[in-house]
N, C-alpha and C positions, 0 to 999 in steps of 0.2 A: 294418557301415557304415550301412544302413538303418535300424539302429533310431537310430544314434546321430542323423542327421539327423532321424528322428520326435521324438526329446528334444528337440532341439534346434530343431527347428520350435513345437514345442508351447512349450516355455519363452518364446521371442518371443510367440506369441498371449498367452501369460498375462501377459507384462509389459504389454503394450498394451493389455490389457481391465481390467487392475488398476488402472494408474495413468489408464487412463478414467473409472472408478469412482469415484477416490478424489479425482480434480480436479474432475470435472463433478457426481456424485451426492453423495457423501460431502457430509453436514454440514460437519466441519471442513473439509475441502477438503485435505487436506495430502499430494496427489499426489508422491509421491519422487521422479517424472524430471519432470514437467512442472515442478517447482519448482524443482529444482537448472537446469532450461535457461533458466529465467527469471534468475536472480540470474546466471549464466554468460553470457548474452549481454549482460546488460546491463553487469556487470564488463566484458567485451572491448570494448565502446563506449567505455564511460568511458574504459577506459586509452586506445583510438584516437584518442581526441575531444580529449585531454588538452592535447597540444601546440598545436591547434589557434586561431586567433582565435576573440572571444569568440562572435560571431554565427553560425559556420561548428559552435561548439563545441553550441554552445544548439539546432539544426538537427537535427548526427549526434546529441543525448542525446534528442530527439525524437523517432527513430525506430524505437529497437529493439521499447518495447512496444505498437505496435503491428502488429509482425511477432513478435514471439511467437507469439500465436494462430494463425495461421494454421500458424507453421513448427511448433507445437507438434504439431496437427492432424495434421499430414503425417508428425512422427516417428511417432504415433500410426498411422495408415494405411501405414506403410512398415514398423511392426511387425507388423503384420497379414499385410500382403503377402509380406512376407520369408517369414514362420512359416509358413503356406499352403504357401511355393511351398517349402518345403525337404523338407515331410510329403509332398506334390504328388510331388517328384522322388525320392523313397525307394525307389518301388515304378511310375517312369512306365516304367521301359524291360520290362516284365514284364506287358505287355498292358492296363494298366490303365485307359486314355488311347487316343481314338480320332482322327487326327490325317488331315483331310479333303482334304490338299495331301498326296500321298505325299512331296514333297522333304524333309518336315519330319519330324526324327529327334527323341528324346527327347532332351534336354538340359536341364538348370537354368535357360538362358536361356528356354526353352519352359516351364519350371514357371512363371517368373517371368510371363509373359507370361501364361499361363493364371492364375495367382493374382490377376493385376492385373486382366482383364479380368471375373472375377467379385466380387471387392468392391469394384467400382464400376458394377455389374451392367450391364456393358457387354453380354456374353455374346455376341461375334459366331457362335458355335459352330464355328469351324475346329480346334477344340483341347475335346472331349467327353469328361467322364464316363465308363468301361463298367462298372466295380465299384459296388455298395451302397456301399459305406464312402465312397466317395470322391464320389460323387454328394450322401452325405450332409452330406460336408465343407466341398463346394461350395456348398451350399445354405447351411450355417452359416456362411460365410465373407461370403457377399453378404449379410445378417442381419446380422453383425455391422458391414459396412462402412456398410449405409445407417444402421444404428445410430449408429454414432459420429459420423455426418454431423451424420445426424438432432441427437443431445445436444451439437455443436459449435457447431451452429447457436443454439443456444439460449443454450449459456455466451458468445457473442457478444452478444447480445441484453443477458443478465445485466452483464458486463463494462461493457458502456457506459449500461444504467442506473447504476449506482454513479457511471461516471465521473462524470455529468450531478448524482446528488446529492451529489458532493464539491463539483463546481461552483457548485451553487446556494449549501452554504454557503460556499465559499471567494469568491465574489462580495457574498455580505451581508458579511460582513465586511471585506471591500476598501471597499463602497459607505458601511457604515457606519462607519467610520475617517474622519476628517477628515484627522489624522494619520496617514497608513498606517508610518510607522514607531512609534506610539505607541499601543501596545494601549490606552489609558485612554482615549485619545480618541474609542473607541466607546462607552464609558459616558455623555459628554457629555449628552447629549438626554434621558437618564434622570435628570436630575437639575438639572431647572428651577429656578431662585431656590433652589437648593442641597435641595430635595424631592427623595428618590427616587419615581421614576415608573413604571411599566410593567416594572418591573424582573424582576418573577417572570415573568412572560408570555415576556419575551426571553430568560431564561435556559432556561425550559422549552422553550424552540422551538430553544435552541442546543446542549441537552443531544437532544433528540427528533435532531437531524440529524445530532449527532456521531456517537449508538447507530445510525443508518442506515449513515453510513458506514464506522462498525465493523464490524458485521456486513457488509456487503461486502466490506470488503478481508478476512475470515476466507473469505467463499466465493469471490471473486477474486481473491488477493495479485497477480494482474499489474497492477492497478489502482495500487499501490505508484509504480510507473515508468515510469509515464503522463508524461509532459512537452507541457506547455502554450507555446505561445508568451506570455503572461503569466505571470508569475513567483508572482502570489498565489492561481492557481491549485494552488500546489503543497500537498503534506503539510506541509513543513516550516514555512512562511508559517499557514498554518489555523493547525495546534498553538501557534502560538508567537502568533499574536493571540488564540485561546481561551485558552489557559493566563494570557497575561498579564493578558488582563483580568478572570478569575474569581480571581487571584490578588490584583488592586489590591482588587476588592471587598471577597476576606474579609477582607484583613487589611491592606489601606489604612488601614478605615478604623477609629474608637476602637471599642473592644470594645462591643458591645451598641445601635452605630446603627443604623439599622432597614432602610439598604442594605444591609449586612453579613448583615442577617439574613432576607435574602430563603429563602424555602422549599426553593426549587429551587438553592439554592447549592452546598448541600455532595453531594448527587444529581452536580451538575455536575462537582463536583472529583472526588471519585468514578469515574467514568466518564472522566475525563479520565485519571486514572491509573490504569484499567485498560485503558485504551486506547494509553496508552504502552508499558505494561508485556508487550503482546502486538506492538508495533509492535519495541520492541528486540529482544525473542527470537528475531522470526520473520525481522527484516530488516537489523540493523543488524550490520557486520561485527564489530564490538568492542561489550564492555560498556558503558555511561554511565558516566560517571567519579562518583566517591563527592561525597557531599558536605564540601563545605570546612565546618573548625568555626566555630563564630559566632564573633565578637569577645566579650570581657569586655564585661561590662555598664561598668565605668568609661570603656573607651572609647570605646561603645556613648555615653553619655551626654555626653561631651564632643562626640562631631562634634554628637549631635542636639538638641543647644543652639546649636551654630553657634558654639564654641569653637576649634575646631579641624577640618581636613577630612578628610574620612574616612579611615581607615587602609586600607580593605578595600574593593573595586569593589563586592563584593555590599551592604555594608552603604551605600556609596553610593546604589543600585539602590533599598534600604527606602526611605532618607530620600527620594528624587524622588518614590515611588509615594507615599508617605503625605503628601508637601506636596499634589501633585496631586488626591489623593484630597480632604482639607482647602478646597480652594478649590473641587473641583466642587461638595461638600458645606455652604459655607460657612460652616464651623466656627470660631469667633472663640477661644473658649477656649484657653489656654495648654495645649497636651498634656503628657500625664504619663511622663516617663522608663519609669522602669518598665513602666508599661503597655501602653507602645510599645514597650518588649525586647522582652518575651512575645510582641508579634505578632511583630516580629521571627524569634526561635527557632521560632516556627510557621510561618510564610513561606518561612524559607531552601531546606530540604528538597524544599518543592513547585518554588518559584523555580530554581534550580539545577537537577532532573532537567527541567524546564519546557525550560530553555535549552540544557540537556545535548545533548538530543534534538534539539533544534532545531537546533544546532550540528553531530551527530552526520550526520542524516536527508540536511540539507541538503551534506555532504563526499559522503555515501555515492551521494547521486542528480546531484553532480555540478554542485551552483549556488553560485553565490558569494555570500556572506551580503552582501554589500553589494547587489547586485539582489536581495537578496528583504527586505531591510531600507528602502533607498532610493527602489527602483525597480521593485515590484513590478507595476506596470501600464504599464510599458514595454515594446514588443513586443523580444523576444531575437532575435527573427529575423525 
């Protein structure tokens, strides 16, 4: 029976020291239980939240992540404590434990209390050490409690840096949107008397922020389901104005204009979908759905003559981005079918996972596409 609870003690220290490691230290960050209690608490919200009014709804999705950490924390130090006090109570009734109140007998409830009071190096001494081994144990117990304090304190620190640089860019983008439901409309300014302007420099600065924020959410995925009282704070909102408006760029506009061909473009799209492509794996409950096939070219060329209306929403979606692009650009020239499929058939793929996700992120984290389309700088609560 003694040893069994030493296995048995010792298995909890090592799940607790493990998934400490592998959330707080660890590169990738990809802690087994601190991740599974993230997505599980924030699932039991959502569902709670669900029936709820909108404002009351937008409140409870606000609050679980940041009560993660903390409750993380505690599973984390209650693994510890547990494990201690079960190795503690193996061998406490066998003189091992010196216990300064004679009333007080050995028991689990007295391991527990001696576990507890030494990794949190309370140490009042009513409850001693007499064996090496255990003295030893004890020692390594408070060690590893002010440890995990210690590395908790810190992924705290980490966690809300991230948040602050999602902020930063989820806020240029809201600022610079005229239109906040119309990603092209942050292009505007870059494209004076129809000149591209400043273009590489914004793109480089919006690709540098994105790679910030990536790299965060890989070392804090709780950053993930964060909820803001403004809505263009969120993942979903970002993605979906980056994607759309690196998207109008490359392929708005006619092959070979010199917006189109900023440096920093395809760097950007790049990163945009390897940034996706780690955002579905790690968070999203279901795959993105496939991409829809394009339209034939014949009916491809009938809507984009203005013969007839589009058969197909996406291919609607081209024809708005490439007028819009046209008139920011000031492009008088009659455009060439053909050469506007092409972009087309190169659009769709990016366009579609772009909105997949966005569609996707935004069910999963529990907002209504109409307050993150409409209304994103309207307080939810």
């Amino acid at each position: 029976m003694e040893w069994l609870l030493i296995i048995a003690g010792a298995f909890l220290v090592l799940v607790g020291i493990t998934d400490v490691f592998f959330t707080v230290l660890h590169y990738d960050a990809f802690g087994f239980l601190s991740a599974r209690l993230y997505s599980s608490l924030f699932g039991v919200a959502r569902f709670l939240m669900r029936p709820m009014p909108r404002k009351v709804r937008a409140l409870g999705l606000s609050l679980p992540a940041p009560l993660m950490v903390p409750f993380t924390i505690t599973i984390w130090m209650l693994l510890i404590l547990v494990g201690y006090a079960l190795i503690y109570y193996a061998f406490m009734s066998e003189g091992t434990f010196h216990f300064s109140n004679p009333g007080i007998e050995p028991s689990l409830g007295e391991a527990l209390y001696m576990s507890g009071i030494t990794v949190s190096t309370a140490g009042f001494g009513d409850v001693t050490p007499m064996s090496g081994v255990y003295q030893a144990l004890a020692v390594s117990e408070a060690l590893i409690g002010f440890g995990i304090l210690t590395l908790a304190a810190a992924y705290v620190i980490g966690v809300f840096g991230v948040l602050q640089r999602l902020g930063v860019l989820a806020a240029g983008l809201y600022h610079q949107a005229s239109d906040t439901s119309d990603a092209l409309s942050i292009l505007a300014p870059h494209f004076p008397r129809g000149e591209p302007q400043g273009l590489d420099h914004h793109i480089m600065t919006l690709h540098r922020d994105l790679v910030e924020v990536y790299e965060g959410l890989r070392r804090y995925p709780v950053v993930y389901y964060y909820h803001s009282r403004r809505a263009y704070r969120s993942i979903p909102y970002t993605f979906r104005m980056v994607g759309g408006m690196a998207g109008a760029l490359r392929w708005g506009l006619p092959t070979g204009h010199p917006g189109s061909l900023a440096p920093w473009l395809p760097t950007l799209i790049t990163g945009l979908g390897t940034v996706l492509t780690y955002l579905e794996e790690r968070f999203l409950s279901e795959p993105l759905e496939e991409t829809p096939e394009p339209v034939p070219f014949e009916a491809f060329e009938a809507a984009f003559a203005r013969d007839e209306e589009p058969s197909d929403s996406w291919l609607g979606n081209f024809l708005e981005i490439d007028e819009g692009m046209r008139e920011l650009a000031l492009i008088k020239e009659a455009p060439d079918p053909k050469e506007a499929y092409s972009r087309y058939l190169d659009w769709l793929p990016f366009a579609h996972r772009n909105r997949a996700f966005y569609e996707a992120s935004a069910r999963d984290l529990g907002f209504e596409l109409e307050e993150l389309a409409h209304l994103p700088g309207e307080r939810l609560f």
